[in-house]
C-alpha positions as CSV (number, residue, x, y, z in Angstrom):
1,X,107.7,115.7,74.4
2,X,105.9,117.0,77.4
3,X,106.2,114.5,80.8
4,X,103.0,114.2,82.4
5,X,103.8,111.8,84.8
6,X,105.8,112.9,88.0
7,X,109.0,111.6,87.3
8,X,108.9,110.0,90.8
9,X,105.9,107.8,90.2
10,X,108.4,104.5,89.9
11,X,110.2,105.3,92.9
12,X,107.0,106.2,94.6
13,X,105.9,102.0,93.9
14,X,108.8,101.3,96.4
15,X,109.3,103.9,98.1
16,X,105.8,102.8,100.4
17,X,107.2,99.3,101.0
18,X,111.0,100.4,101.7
19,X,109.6,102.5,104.1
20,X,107.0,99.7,106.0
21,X,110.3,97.6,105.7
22,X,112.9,99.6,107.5
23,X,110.0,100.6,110.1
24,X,109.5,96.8,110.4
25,X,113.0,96.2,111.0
26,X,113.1,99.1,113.4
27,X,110.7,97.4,115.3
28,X,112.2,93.9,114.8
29,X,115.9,95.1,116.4
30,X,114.0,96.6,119.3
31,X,112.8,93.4,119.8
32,X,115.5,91.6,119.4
33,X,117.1,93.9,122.4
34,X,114.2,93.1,124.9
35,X,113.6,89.7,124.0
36,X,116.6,88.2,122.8
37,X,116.5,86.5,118.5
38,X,113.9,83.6,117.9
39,X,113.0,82.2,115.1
40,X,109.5,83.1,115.9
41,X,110.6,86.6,115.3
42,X,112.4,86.0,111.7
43,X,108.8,84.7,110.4
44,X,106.8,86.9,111.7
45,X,108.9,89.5,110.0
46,X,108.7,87.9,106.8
47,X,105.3,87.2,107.1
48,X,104.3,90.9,107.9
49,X,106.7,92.2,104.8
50,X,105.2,89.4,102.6
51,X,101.9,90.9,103.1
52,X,102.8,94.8,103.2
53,X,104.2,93.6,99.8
54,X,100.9,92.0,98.4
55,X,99.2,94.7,99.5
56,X,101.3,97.4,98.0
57,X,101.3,95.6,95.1
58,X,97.6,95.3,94.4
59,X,97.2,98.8,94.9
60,X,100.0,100.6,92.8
61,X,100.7,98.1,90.7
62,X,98.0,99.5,88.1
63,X,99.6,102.6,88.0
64,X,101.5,103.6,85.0
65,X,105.8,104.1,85.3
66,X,105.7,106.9,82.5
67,X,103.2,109.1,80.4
68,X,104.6,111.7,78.0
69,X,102.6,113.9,75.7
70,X,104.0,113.8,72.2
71,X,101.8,116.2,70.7
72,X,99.4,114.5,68.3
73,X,99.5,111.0,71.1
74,X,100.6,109.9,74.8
75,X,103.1,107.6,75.1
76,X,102.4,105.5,78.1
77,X,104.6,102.6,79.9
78,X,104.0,100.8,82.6
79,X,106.9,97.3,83.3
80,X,108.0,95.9,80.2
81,X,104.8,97.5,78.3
82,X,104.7,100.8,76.5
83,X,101.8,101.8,74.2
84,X,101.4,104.9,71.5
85,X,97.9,105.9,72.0
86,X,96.5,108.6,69.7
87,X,94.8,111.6,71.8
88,X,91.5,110.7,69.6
89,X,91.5,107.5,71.4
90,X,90.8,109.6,74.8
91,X,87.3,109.3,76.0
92,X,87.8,111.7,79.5
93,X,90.0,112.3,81.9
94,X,90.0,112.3,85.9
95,X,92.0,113.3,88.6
96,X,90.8,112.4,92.3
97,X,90.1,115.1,95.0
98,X,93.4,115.1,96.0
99,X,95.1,115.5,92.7
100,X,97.3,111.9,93.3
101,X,96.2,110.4,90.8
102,X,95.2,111.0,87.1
103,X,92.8,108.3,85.3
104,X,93.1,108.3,81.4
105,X,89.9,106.5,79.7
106,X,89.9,105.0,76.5
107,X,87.0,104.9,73.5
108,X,88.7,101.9,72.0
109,X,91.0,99.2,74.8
110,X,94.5,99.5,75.1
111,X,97.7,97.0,76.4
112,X,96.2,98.5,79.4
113,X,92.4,97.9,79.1
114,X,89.9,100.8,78.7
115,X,91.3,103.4,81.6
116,X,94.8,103.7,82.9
117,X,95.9,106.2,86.1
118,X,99.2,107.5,87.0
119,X,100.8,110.2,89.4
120,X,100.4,113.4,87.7
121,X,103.1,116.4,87.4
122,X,102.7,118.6,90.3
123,X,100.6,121.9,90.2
124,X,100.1,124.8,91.9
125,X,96.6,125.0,92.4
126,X,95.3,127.9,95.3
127,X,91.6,126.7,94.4
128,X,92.1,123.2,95.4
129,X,88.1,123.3,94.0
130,X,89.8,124.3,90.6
131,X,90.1,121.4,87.6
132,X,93.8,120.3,87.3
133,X,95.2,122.5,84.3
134,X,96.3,119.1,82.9
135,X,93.0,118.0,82.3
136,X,91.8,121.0,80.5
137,X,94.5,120.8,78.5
138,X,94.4,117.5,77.1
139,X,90.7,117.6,76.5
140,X,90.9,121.0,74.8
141,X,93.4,118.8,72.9
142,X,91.3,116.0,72.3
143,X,88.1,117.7,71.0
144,X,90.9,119.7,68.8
145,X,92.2,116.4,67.5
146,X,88.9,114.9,66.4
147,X,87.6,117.7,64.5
């Protein structure tokens, strides 16, 4: 079993709103030195990390937790959910210009719907023009699989 998911993809889902936090309540104890504690202040804190933590959460929370390649299929979890999905059930695969992100898409749907993206393994790449070597190699796979 190959991972090829970065094993920190379900600490990078917090990691973004621990951080806005504890910048938050950087800001909020400077505050609290100049201005003396309100009440006003206490919402407006909640408030701010109640939408920081919506916002986060509509945009990594369709990432997937785990992908491992188990030769002949990708196991893929994401929460509570993990799905065996046969390589011959892999229509293409994408990674954005940045390499961040990987997008799986499906022929037939899955517990996850027709596509599902997750943070890739890290690779050296000098030719940042250059496919990601993942992507070759599960499509090489995947044309291999259906013949």
């Amino acid at each position: 079993m190959r991972q090829l998911s970065s094993s920190l993809s379900s600490c990078s889902k917090w990691s973004r709103f621990l951080i806005i936090v504890f910048g938050l309540l950087l800001l909020g104890a400077f505050r609290v030195m100049e201005d003396g504690w309100s009440w006003r202040l206490v919402l407006e804190a909640c408030g701010t990390i109640a939408f920081f933590w919506l916002l986060d959460m509509v945009f990594s929370s369709d990432l997937a937790d785990k992908v491992q390649d188990c030769g002949d299929h990708l196991l893929v979890s994401r929460g509570e959910v993990t799905e065996r999905i046969p390589l011959t059930n892999l229509r293409s695969v994408e990674v954005d210009s940045d390499g961040e992100v990987m997008t799986l898409h499906f022929v037939k749907s899955t517990a996850f719907s027709r596509k599902i993206a997750f943070s890739p393994v890290a690779s050296l790449r000098l030719n940042p023009f250059r496919e990601h070597p993942l992507v070759e190699d599960l499509m090489d796979r995947v044309h291999a699989a259906r013949l």
